[in-house]
ZAMARGU-4260 file (C-alpha; in steps of 0.2 Angstrom, whole numbers, plus 5000, padded with zeros to 4 digits):
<rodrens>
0) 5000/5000/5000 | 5007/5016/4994 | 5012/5029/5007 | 5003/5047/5000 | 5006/5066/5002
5) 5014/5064/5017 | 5034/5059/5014 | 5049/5066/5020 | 5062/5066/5005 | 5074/5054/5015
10) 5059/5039/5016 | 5047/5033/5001 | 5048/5046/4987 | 5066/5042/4983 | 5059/5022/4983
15) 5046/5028/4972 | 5057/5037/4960 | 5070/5022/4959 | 5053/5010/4955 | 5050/5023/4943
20) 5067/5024/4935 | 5069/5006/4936 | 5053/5005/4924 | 5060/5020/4911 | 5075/5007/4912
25) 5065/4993/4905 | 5055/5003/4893 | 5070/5007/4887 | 5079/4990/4885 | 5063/4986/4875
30) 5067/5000/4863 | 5082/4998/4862 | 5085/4978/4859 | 5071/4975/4849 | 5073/4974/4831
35) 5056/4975/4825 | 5041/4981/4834 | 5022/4980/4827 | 5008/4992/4831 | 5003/4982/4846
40) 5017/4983/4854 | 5020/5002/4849 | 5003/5004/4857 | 5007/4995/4874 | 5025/5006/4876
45) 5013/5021/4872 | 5001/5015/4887 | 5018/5013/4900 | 5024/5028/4894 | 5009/5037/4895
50) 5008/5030/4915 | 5024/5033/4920 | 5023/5052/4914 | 5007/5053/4926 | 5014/5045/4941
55) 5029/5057/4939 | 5018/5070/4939 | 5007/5065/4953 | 5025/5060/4965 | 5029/5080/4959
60) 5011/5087/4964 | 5013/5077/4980 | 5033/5086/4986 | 5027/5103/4979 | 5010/5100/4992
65) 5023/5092/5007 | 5033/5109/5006 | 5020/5119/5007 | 5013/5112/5023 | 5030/5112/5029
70) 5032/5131/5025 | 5023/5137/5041 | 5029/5129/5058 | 5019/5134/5072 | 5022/5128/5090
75) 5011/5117/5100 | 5008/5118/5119 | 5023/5107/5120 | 5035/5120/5112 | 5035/5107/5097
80) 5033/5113/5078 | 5018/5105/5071 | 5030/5102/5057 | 5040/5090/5069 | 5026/5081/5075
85) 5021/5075/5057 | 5039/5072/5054 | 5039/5061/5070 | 5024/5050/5064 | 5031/5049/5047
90) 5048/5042/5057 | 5039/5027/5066 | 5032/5023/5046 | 5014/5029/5051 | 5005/5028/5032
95) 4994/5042/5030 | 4977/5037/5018 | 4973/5056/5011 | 4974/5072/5013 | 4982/5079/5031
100) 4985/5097/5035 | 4999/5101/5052 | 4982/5105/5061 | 4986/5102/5079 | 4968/5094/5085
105) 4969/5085/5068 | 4986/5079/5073 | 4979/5074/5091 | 4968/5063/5081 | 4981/5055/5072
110) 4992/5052/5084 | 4977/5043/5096 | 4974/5034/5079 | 4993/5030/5078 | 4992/5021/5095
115) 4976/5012/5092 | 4980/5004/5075 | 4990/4991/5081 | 4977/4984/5093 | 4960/4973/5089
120) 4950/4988/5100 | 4934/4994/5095 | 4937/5013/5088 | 4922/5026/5088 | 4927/5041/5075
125) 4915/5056/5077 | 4913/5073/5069 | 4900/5083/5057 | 4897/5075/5040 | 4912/5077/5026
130) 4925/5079/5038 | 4935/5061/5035 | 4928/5049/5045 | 4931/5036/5033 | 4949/5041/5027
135) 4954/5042/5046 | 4945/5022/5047 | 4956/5019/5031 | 4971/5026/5041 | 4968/5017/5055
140) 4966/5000/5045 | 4981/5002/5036 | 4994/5006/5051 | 4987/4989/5059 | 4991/4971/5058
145) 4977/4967/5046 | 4984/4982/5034 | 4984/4968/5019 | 4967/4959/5024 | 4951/4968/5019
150) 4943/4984/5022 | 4924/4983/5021 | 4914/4998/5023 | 4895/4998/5030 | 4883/5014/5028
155) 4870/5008/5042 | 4859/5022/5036 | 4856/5018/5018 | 4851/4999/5024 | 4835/4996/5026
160) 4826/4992/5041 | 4822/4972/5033 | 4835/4971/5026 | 4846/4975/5039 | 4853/4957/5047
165) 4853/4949/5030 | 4868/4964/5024 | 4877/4963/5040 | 4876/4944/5044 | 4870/4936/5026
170) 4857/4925/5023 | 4853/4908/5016 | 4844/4901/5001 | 4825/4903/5003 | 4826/4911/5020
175) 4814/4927/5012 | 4808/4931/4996 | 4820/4932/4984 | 4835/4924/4993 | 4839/4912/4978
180) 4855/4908/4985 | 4869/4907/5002 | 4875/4924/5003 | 4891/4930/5015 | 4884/4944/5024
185) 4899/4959/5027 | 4903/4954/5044 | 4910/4937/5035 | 4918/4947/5020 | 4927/4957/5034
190) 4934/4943/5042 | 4952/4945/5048 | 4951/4960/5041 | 4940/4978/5048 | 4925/4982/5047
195) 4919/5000/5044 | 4900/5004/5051 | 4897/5022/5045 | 4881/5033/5053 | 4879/5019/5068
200) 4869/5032/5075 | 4857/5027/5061 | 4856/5009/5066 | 4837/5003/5075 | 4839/4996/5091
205) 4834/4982/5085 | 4852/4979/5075 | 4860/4989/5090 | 4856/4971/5099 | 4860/4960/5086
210) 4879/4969/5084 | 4883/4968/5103 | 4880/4952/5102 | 4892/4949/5090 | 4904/4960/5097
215) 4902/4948/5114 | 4903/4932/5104 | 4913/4936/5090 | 4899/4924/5080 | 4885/4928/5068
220) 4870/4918/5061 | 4867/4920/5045 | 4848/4924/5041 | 4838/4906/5041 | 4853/4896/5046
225) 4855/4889/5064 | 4874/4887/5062 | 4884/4901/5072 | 4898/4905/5060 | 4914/4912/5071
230) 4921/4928/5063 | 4939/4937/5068 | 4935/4956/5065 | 4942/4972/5068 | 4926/4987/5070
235) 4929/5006/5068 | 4915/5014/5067 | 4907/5032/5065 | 4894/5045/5069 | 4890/5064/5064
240) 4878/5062/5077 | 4881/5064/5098 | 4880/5046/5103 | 4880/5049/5124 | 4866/5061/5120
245) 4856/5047/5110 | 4861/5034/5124 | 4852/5046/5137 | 4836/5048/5127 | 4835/5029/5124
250) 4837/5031/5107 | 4857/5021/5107 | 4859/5006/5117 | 4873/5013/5132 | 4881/4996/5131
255) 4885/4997/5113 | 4891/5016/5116 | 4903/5008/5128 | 4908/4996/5115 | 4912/5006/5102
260) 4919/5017/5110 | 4935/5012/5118 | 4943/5022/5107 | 4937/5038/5102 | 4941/5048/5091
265) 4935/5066/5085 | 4937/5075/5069 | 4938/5094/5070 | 4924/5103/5059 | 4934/5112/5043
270) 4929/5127/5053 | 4940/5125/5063 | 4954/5118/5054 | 4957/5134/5042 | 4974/5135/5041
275) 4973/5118/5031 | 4959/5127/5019 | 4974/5133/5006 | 4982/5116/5007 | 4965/5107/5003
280) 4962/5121/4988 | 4979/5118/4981 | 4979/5098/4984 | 4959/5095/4977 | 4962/5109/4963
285) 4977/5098/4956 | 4968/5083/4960 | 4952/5088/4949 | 4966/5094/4935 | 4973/5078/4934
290) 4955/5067/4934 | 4948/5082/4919 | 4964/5081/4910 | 4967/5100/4910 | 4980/5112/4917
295) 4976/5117/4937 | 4964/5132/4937 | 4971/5148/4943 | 4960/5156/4956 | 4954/5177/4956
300) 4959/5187/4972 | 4942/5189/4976 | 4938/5170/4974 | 4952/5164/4986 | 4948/5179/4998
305) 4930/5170/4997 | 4934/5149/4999 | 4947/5155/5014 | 4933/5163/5024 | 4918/5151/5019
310) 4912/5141/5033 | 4909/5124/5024 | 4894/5117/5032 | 4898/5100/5021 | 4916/5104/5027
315) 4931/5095/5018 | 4919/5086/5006 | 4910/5101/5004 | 4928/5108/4997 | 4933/5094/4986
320) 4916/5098/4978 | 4918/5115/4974 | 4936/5114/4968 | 4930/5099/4955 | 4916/5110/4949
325) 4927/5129/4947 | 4940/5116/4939 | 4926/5111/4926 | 4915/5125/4923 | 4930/5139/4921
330) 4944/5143/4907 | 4961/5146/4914 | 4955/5159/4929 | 4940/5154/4940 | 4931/5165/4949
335) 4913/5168/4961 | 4904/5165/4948 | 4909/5148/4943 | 4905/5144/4961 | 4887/5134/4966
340) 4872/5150/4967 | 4867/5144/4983 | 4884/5149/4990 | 4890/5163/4979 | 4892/5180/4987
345) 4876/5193/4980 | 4878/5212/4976 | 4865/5217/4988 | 4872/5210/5006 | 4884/5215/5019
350) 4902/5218/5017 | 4911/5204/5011 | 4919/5186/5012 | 4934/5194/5004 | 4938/5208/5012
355) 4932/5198/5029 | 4947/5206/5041 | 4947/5222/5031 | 4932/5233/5034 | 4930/5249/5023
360) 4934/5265/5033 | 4918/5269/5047 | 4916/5251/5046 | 4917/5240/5061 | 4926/5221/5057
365) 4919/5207/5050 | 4927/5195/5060 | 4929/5175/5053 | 4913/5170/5067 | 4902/5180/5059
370) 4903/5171/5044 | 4901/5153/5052 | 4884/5149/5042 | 4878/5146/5025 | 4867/5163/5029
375) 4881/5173/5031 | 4889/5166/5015 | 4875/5170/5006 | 4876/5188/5012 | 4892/5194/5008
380) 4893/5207/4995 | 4905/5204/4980 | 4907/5222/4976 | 4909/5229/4996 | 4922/5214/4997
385) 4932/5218/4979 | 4933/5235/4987 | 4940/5230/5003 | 4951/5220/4994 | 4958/5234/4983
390) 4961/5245/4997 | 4969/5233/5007 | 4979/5231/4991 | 4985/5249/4989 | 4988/5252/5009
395) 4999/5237/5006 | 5011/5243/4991 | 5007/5261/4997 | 4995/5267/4984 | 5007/5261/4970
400) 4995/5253/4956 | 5009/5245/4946 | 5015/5235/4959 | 4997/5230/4965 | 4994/5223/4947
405) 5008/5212/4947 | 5004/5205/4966 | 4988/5199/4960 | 4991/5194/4941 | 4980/5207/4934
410) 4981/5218/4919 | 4984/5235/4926 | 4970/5246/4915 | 4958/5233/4918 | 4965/5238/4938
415) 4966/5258/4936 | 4945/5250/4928 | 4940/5244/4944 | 4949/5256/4954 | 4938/5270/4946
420) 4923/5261/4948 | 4924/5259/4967 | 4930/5278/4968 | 4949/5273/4974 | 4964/5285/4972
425) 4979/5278/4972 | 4988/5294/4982 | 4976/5292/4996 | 4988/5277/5001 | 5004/5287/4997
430) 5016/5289/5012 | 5017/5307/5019 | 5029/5314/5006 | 5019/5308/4991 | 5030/5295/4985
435) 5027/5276/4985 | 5036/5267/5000 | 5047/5255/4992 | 5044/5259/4973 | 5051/5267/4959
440) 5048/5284/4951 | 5043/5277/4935 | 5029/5268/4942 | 5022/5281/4951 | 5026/5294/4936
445) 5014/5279/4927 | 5002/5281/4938 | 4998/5297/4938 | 4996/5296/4922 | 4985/5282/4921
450) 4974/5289/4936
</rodrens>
């Protein structure tokens, strides 16, 4: 199983390079020794080709996202860089299944998940919908024992209520209507492997029983059948939903809460895992270039200002999601309008997502909390926020306009444009003598000329 994102260059991308160059060796043997070749064969060295040239590119995409995690390295309680305690799980060989930012509650959870892997314990993974429950099971499956044995993933809320026993525990021929044959339930597919039940907050009491008793016994009965079948497997399981709370309404048995949940683990809202939003933009953004076969979307000031202050109510999947669809729906440059209506910033709100920190003068600040809902999202105004934007710009490189163009990769009269439009003077934001802080005359002589 292939270690992702997460490599140090003294561990597995120099072992994946080497694979890598050992198989552009043998391609070029091929070439090289054979004397003739038909168009079959032309056709196959194409395919290798074509798959070494994207696995090159993904190992690329995958140091560029490593050094940018490792850019910033702030300390923990502990005095310990984030950085290092990444590096530290990486050093005891912990295989990460995903995407992981150097969030410290995040790396809280890994490290809990680190210690249970090895073990046959139950694990419970909590946290609001999309945040990686079933990429942190898939971690904590593949840094056990049982790594190489299967992985079989359960969505308790999509079963339904009938048909519940006979998905978990299988059925025999002609135990209902329409059983026409044996069939392994996917406790016994799981066997000696893990066993994944997502939303076991959605299970009916009635299955609540049924799973404690084979949590007890480590045996199911197959639907119709009388024998007890013994089966050896490993249960991480998860919930959006507060299953302590649940237990005290009656609605969760408290005995299979405290089954489950000898380990717990608990994934951070996306919320509150912002300074991992520009990794997950860069990461997903490259990701959906490479599944649309197209070159990585370049995102407008205004529409990064915007996905760094969102609140993601569908958190990281939420993300994913928008990044595929601004990856499909725009050319080179994306921008709010390529993102879904129901979250796209309107003309006629409050100030906006972009220029969130940065309030217009008399303004007071709009601070990230107030922009923790879908409402607020909804509210923010893409012209008070392109504004905001724009003077935060100029105060920046002291009112001079050429220099704000480059920063944000845009044509300078289309700037001077929007500039005009929001009633901005570039030598409002000049320093006390009239000159530009740190630029030249030249640019400030053009300037003038253009403003």
């Amino acid at each position: 199983m292939m270690k992702i994102l997460d490599q140090t260059e003294e561990t597995s991308p120099a072992i994946s390079y080497a694979g890598l160059i050992e198989r552009i060796e043998i391609l070029r043997s091929t070439l090289r020794w054979s004397s003739r070749l038909e168009r079959a064969d032309i056709d196959k060295l194409l395919r290798q080709a074509t798959s070494l040239r994207d696995e090159v590119m993904q190992l690329s995409h995958k140091e560029r996202f490593v050094q940018a995690a490792s850019a910033a390295e702030p300390q923990d309680a502990a005095g310990q860089s984030r950085g290092a305690r990444r590096k530290a799980l990486l050093d005891r060989s912990f295989i990460f299944e995903g995407t992981f930012g150097d969030n410290l509650r995040l790396l809280e959870s890994l490290e809990i998940a680190e210690k249970a892997a090895p073990t046959d314990l139950p694990v419970l993974i909590d946290g609001e919908s999309g945040t990686g429950k079933e990429l942190m099971a898939k971690v904590i499956h593949a840094n056990g024992a049982r790594s190489d044995k299967p992985f079989i993933s359960v969505n308790c809320g999509a079963i339904p209520d009938n048909l519940l026993e006979s998905e978990l525990f299988g059925h025999r021929k002609g135990a209902f209507t329409g059983a026409s044959n044996d069939r392994k339930g996917k406790f016994e597919s799981a066997h000696t492997g893990t066993i994944f039940l997502d939303e076991i907050g959605e299970l009916p009491l009635a299955g609540q029983v049924k799973l404690l008793r084979v949590l007890e016994s480590h045996e199911i009965q197959r639907v119709g059948s009388d024998e007890m079948i013994a089966v050896d497997t490993r249960i991480v399981a998860a919930t959006n939903r507060n299953l302590r709370q649940l237990s005290e309404e009656g609605k969760f048995r408290e005995d299979l809460f405290y089954r489950l949940s000898v380990i717990h683990v608990t994934l951070p809202p996306l919320r509150e895992r912002r300074d991992e939003i520009p990794l997950l933009i860069a990461w997903f953004g490259d990701e959906a270039a490479g599944t649309l076969k197209r070159r990585p979307v370049r995102l407008t000031p205004r529409l990064r200002d915007f996905l760094l202050a969102y609140a993601y109510p569908g958190n990281i999947r939420e993300l994913r999601n928008v990044m595929y669809r601004i990856s499909c729906l725009a050319g080179e440059m994306a921008d709010v309008e390529h993102l879904p209506l129901d979250i796209r910033p309107n003309a006629a709100g409050v100030a906006g997502v972009a220029g969130a920190n940065v309030p217009a003068s008399g303004e007071q600040p709009i601070s990230v909390a107030n922009l923790m809902s879908l409402s607020d999202a909804k509210r923010a105004a893409s012209d008070d926020a392109e504004k905001a934007f724009l003077e935060r710009g100029l105060r920046e490189v002291s009112g001079t306009v050429a220099e704000l163009a480059r920063r944000i990769d845009m044509n300078r009269s289309h700037l001077q444009m929007l500039l005009k439009k929001h009633g901005l003077h570039s030598k409002d934001f000049r320093n006390r003598n009239g000159q530009p802080a740190k630029y030249g005359a030249n640019e400030r002589d053009e300037d003038d000329a253009e403003g």
